[in-house]
MARDOPA-726997 format. One record per residue (C-alpha): residue number from 0; residue in three letters; x, y, z. Coordinates in nm, 3 decimals. Layout:
N
+------+--------+---------+---------+---------+
! paza ! rodren !       u !       v !       w !
+------+--------+---------+---------+---------+
!  NUM !    ALA !       X !       Y !       Z !
...
+------+--------+---------+---------+---------+
***
This chain:
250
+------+--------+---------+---------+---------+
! paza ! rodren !       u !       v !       w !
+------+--------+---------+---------+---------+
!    0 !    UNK !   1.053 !   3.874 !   8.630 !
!    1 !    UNK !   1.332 !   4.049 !   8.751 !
!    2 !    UNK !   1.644 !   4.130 !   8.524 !
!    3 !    UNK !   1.856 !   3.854 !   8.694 !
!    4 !    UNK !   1.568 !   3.606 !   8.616 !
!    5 !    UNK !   1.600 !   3.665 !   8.244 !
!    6 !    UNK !   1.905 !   3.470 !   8.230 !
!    7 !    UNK !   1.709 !   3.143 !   8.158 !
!    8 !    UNK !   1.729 !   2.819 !   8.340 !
!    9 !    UNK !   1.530 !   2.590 !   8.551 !
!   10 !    UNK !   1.419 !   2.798 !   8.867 !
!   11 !    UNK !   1.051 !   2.851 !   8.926 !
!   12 !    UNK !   1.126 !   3.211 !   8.827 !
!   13 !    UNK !   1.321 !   3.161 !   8.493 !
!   14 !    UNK !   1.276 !   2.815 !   8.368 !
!   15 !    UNK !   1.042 !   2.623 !   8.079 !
!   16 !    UNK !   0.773 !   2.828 !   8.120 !
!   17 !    UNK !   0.910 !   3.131 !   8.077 !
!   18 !    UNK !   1.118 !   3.117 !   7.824 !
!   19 !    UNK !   0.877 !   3.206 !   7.566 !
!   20 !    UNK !   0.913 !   3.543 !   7.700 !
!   21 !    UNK !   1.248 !   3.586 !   7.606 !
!   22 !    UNK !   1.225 !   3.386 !   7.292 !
!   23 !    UNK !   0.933 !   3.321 !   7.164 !
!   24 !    UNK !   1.000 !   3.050 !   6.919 !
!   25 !    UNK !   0.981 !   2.873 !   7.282 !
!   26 !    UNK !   0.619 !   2.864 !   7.204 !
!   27 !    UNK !   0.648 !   2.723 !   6.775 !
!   28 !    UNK !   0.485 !   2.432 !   6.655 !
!   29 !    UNK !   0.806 !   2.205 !   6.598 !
!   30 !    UNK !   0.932 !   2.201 !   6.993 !
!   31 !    UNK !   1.090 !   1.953 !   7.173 !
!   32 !    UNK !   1.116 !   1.746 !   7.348 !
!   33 !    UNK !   0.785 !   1.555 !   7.280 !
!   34 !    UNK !   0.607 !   1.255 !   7.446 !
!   35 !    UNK !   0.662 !   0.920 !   7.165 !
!   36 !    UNK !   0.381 !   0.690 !   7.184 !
!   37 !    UNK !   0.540 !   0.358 !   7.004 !
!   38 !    UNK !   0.170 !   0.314 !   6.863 !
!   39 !    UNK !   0.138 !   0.589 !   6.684 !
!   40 !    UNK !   0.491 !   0.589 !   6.533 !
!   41 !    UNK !   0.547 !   0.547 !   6.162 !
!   42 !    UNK !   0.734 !   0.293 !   6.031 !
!   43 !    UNK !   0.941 !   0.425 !   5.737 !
!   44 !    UNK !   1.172 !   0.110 !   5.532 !
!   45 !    UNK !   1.359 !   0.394 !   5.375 !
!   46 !    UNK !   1.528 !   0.517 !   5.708 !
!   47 !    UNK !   1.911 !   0.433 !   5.622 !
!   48 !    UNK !   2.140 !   0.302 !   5.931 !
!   49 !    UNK !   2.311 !   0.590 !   6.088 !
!   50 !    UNK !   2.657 !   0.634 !   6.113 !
!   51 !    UNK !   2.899 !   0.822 !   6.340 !
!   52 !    UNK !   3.341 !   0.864 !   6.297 !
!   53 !    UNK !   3.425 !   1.052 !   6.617 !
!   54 !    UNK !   3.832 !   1.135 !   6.666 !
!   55 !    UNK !   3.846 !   1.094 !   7.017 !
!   56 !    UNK !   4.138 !   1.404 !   7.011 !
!   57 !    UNK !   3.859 !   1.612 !   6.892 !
!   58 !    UNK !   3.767 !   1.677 !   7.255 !
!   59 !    UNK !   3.833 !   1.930 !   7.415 !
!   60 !    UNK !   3.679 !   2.084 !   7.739 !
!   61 !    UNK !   3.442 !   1.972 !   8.010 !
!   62 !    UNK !   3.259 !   2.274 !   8.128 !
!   63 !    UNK !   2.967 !   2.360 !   8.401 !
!   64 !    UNK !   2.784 !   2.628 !   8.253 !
!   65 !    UNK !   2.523 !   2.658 !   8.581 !
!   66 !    UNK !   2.287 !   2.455 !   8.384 !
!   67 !    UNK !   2.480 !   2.110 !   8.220 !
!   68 !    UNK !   2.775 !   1.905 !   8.223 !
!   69 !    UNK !   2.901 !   1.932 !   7.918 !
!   70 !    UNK !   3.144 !   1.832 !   7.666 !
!   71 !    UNK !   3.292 !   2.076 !   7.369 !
!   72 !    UNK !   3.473 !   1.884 !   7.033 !
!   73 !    UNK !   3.684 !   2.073 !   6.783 !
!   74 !    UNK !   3.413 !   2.074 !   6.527 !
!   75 !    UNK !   3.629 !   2.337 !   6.264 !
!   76 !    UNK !   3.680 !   2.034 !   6.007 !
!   77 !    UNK !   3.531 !   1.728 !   5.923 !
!   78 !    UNK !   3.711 !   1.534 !   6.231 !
!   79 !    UNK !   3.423 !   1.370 !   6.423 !
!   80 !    UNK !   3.112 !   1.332 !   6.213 !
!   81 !    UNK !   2.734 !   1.180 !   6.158 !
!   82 !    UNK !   2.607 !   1.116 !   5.884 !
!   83 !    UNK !   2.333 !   0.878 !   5.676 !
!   84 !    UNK !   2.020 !   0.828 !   5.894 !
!   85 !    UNK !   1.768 !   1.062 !   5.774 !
!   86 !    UNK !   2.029 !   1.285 !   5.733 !
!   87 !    UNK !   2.095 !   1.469 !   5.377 !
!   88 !    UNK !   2.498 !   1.506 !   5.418 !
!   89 !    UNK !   2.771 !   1.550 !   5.685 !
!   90 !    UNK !   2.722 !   1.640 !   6.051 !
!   91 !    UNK !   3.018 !   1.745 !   6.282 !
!   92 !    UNK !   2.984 !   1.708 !   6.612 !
!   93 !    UNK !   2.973 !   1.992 !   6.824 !
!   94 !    UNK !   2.874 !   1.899 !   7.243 !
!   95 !    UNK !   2.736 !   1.685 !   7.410 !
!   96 !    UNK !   2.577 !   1.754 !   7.753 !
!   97 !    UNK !   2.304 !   1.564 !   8.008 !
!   98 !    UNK !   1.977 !   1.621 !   8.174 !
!   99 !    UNK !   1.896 !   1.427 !   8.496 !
!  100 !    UNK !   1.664 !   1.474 !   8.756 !
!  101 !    UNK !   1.683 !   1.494 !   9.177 !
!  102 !    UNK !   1.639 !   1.119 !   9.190 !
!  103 !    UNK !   1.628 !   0.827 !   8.925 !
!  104 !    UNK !   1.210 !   0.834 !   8.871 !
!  105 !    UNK !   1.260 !   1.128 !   8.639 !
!  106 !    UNK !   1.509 !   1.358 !   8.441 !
!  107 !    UNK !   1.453 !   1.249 !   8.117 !
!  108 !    UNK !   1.302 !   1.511 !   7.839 !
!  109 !    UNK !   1.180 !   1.269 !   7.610 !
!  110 !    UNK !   0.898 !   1.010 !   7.742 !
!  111 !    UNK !   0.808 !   0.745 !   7.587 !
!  112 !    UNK !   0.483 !   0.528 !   7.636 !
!  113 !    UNK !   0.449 !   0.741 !   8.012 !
!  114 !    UNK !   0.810 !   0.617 !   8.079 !
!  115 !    UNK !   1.026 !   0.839 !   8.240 !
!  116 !    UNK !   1.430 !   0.786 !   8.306 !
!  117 !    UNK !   1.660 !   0.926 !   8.536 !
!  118 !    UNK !   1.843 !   1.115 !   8.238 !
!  119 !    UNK !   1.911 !   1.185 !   7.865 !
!  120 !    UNK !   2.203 !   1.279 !   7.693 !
!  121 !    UNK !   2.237 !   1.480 !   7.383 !
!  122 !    UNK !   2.489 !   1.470 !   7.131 !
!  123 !    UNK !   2.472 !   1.809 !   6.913 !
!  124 !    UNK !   2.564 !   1.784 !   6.552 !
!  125 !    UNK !   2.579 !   2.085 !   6.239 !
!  126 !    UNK !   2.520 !   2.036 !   5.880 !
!  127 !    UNK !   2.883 !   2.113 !   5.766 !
!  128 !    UNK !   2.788 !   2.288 !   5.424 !
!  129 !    UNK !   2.778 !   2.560 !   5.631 !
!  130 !    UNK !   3.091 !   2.748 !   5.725 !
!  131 !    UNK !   3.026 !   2.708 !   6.119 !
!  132 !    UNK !   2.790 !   2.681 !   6.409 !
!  133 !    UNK !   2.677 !   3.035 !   6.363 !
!  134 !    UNK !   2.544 !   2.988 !   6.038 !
!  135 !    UNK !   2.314 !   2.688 !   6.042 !
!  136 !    UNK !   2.107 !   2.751 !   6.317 !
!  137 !    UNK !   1.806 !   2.591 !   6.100 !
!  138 !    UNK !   2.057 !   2.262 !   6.022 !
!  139 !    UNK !   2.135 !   2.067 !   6.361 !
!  140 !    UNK !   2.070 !   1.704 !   6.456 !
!  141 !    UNK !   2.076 !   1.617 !   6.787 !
!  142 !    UNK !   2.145 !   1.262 !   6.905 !
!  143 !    UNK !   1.968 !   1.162 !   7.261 !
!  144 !    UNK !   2.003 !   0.830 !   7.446 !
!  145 !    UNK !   1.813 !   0.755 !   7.758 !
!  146 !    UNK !   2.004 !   0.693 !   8.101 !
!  147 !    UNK !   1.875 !   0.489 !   8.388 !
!  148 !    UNK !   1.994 !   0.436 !   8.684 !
!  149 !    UNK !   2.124 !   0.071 !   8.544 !
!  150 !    UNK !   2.274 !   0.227 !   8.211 !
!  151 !    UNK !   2.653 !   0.094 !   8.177 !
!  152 !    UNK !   2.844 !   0.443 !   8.121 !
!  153 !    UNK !   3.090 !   0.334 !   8.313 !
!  154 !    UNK !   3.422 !   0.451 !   8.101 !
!  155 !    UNK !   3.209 !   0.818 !   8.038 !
!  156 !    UNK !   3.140 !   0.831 !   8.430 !
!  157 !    UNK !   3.473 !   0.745 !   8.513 !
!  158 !    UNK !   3.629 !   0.980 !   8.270 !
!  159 !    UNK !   3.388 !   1.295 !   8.397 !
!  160 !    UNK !   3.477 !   1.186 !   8.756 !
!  161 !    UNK !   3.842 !   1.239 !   8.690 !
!  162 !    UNK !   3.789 !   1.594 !   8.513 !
!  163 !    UNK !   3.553 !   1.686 !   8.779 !
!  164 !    UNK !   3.805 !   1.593 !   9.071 !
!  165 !    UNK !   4.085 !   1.817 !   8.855 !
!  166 !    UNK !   3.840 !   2.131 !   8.807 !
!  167 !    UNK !   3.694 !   2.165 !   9.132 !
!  168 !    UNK !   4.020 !   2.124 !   9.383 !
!  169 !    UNK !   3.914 !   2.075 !   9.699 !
!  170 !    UNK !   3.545 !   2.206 !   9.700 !
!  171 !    UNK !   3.251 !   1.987 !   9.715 !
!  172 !    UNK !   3.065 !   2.138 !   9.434 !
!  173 !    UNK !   3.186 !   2.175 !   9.036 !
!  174 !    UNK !   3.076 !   2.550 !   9.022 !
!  175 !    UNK !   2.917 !   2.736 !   8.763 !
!  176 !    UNK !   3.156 !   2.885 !   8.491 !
!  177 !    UNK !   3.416 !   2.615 !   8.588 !
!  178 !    UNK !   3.627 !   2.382 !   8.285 !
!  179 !    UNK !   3.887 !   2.150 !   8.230 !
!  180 !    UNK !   4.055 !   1.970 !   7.968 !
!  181 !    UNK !   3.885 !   1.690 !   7.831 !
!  182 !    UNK !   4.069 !   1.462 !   7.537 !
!  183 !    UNK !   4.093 !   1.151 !   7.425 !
!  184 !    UNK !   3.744 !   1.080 !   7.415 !
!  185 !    UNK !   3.502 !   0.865 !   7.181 !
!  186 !    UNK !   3.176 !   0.921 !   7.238 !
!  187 !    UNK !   3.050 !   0.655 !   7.066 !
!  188 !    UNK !   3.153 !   0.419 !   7.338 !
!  189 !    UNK !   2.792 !   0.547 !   7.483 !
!  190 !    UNK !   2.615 !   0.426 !   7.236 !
!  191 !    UNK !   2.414 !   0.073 !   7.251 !
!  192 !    UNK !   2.427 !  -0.206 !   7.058 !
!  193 !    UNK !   2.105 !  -0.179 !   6.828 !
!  194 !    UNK !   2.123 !   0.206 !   6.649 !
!  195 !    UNK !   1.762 !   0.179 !   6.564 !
!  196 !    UNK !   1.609 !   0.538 !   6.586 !
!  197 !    UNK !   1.326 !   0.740 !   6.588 !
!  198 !    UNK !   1.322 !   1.094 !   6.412 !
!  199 !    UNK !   1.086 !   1.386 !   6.402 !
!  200 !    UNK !   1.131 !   1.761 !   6.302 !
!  201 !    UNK !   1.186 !   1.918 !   6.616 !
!  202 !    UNK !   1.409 !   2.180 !   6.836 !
!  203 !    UNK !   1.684 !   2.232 !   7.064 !
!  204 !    UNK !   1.502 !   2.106 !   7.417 !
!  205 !    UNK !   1.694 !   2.509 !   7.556 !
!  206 !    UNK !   1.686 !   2.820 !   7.476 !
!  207 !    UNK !   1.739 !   3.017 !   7.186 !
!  208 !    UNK !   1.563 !   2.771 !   7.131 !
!  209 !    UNK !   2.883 !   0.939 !   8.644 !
!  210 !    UNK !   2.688 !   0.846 !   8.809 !
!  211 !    UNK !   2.383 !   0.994 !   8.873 !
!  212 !    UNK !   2.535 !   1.106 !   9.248 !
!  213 !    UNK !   2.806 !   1.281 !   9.066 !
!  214 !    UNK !   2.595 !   1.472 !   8.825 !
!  215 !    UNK !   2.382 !   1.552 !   9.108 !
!  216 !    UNK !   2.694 !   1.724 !   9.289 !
!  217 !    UNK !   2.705 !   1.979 !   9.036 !
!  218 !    UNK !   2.604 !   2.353 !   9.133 !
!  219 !    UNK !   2.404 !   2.569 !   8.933 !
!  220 !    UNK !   2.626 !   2.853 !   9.117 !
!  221 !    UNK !   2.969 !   3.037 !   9.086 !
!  222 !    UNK !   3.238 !   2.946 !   9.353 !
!  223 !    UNK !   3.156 !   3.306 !   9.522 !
!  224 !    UNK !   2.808 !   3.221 !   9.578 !
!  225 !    UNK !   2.676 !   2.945 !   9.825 !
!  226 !    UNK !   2.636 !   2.609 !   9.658 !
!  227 !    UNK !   2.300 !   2.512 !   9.478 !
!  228 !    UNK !   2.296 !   2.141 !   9.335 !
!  229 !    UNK !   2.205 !   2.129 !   8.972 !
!  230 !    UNK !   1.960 !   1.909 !   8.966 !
!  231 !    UNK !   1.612 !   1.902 !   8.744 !
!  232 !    UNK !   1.769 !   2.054 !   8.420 !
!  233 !    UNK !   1.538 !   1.905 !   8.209 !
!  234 !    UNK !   1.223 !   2.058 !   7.980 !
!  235 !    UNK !   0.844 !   1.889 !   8.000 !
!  236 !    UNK !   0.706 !   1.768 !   7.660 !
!  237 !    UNK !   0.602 !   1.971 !   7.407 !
!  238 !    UNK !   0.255 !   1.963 !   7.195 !
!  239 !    UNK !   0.328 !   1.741 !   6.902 !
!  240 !    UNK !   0.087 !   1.872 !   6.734 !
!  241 !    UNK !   0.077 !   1.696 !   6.356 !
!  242 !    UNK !   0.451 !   1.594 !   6.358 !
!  243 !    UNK !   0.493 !   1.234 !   6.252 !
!  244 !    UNK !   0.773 !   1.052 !   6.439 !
!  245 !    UNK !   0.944 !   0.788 !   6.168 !
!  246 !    UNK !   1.108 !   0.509 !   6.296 !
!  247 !    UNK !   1.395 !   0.275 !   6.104 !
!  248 !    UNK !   1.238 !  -0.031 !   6.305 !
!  249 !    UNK !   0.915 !  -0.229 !   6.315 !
+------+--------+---------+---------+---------+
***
């Protein structure tokens, strides 16, 4: 690989597998994202509902990072947290950011029963007995909802389209590197109306390890370099190896 290829992402040169080579965890037991089959998933009575208090002036920026679309909260008190679930105390929330695919068959990390969907989006929390992100690399929780090509996001989509429209001016691509202010945002408007869950011991699904037309507009590149769409940012399963997946729901 060459030394411009060790910046990871989702090229044929840099992407899932070859990240291990950079960081090996990339290759641990506890990876994700996995492949659920409902079958083999363990009921568990003691799962408590889950709860979420998001300040929608907690957010803060949109940014294109040349591999998401994603969203950054003032996470530097207890403003907009999750907590309960299988959860031991407080989470804040910290991003969220999407994975799609180059059409609506696929772009999903998570699969369930052989089911693809066109995307998944991750909420990022951190256990706040820490004193910040830095420090509790070993203590996130990561919230992911499936997207098809149905799913009713309209107030996100809108919201992104107007941010989008603001950071790129007049060219056709949002560029790598590329932000905007983003506030007055709940992100819990996303959410659906049953919060049953699955949960399993796993990892951040990248290293260290509005619609769907709009996403796909994004560019993987700077605004010096010739447009790329970013499209495909998402990792294969992982081996589950003898991880049980719990669910709150029979």
């Amino acid at each position: 690989m060459t030394q411009q290829s060790c910046q990871w992402g989702y090229d044929s040169d840099n992407g899932p597998e070859h990240w291990h080579k950079y960081y090996p965890i990339a290759k641990g037991d506890n990876q994700s994202p996995i492949e659920i089959n409902s079958k083999e998933v363990h009921y568990e009575p003691s799962l408590l509902p889950w709860f979420v208090g998001y300040d929608p002036v907690g957010a803060r920026t949109i940014v294109n990072n040349g591999r998401t679309c994603k969203v950054v909260f003032d996470d530097t008190f207890n403003r907009s947290v999750l907590r309960n679930g299988p959860l031991p105390g407080i989470y804040r929330l910290r991003q969220l950011h999407f994975h799609w695919g180059s059409s609506n068959d696929h772009g999903s990390e998570h699969i369930v029963d052989g089911m693809k969907y066109a995307g998944e989006l991750h909420l990022v929390h951190w256990y706040s007995k820490y004193s910040n992100y830095a420090d509790k690399v070993n203590r996130l929780h990561d919230i992911g909802y499936f997207i098809n090509s149905s799913t009713k996001l309209n107030s996100l989509l809108s919201k992104l389209s107007v941010s989008i429209s603001v950071i790129k001016d007049i060219s056709v691509y949002l560029f790598k590197g590329k932000e905007a202010p983003f506030s007055n945002f709940d992100p819990s408007i996303l959410f659906p109306k049953s919060w049953d869950y699955w949960t399993y011991h796993g990892s951040f699904t990248e290293p260290p390890v509005m619609s769907m037309a709009k996403l796909r507009s994004l560019s993987i590149n700077a605004d010096t370099e010739p447009a790329r769409p970013m499209v495909d940012n998402w990792r294969p399963p992982q081996p589950r190896h003898f991880r049980m997946v719990r669910a709150s729901f029979q």
